[in-house]
N, C-alpha and C positions, 0 to 999 in steps of 0.2 A: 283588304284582300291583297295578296303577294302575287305577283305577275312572274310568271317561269320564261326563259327564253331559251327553247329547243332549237334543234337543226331537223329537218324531216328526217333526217337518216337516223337521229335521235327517238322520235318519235317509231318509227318504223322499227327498232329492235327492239322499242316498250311492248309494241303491241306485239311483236314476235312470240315475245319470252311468255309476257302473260297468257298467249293462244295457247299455247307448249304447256307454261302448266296446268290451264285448264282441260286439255285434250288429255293430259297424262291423269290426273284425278279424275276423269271419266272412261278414262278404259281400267283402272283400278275398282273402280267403284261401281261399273257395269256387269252386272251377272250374267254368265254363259244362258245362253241359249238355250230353255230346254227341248227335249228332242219333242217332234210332233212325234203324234200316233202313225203307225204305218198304215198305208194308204194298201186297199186290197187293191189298184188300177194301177197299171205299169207301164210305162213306156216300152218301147220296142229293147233299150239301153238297157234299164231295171229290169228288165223281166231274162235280158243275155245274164246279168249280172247274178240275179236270183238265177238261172239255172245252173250256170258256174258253179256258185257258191254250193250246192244242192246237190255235185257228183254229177250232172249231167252236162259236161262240158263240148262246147262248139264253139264255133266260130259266126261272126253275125252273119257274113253270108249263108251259111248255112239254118242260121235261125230262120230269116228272108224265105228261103227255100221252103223250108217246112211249112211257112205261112201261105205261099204261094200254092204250095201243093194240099195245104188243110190236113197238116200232119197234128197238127195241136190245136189246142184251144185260142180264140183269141178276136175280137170284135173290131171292128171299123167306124172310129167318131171322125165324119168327112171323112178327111185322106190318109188319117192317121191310124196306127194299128195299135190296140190297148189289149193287155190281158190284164187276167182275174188273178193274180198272186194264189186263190181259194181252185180255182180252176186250174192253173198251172200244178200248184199242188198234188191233186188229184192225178191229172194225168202223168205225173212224174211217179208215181204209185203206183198207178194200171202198166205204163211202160216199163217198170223195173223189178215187177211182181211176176208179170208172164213173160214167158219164155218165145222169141222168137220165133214167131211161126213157120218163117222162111228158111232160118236154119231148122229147125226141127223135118221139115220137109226132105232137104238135103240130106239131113241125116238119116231121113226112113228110107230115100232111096240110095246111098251108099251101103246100107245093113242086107236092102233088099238084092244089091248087085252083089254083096259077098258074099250072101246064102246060095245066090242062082251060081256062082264060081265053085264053091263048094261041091254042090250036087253034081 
């Protein structure tokens, strides 16, 4: 048997190089990640994010708001707030299907103050 005489700093760039090329042939040889299924439960972030995406764009304080006020859908696990992605859904449907009620109001009593102007 042959006896090698290194320096540690010798020794210390062996193993360097070899970590290197192992780490490099295992990020070659490692397959992406496939995507999970999507989850119907959304954080307060996902669910800004899903409304964005969806044409119904705000701002998170304003999401907060609506939560606070029980404008939308949306559950309490403890302290945290989760919506239904299936629920949100829906109500992004019902909100963009009907017609403001409040304007509508407004506009029946503007038509109504122009008719009384007229006569």
């Amino acid at each position: 048997m042959e006896k090698i005489l290194t320096t540690s700093e010798e020794i210390r760039a062996i193993v360097k190089e070899a970590v290197a090329e192992v780490m490099t042939e295992f990020a070659k040889s490692s397959k992406p990640e496939t995507p999970q299924k999507t989850s119907d439960i959304l954080n307060l972030r996902e669910a800004l994010a899903f409304l964005n995406e969806n044409g119904y764009a705000l701002a998170e304080c304003t999401l907060r708001n609506k939560v606070y006020h029980k404008e939308l859908p949306y559950q309490k696990v403890g302290r945290s707030v989760v919506f239904s992605r299936k629920e949100l859904t829906s109500w992004l449907e019902d909100v963009t299907s009907r017609p403001n009620s409040r304007m509508q109001a407004v506009a029946a009593q503007l038509a109504k103050s122009a008719n009384n102007q007229g006569a």
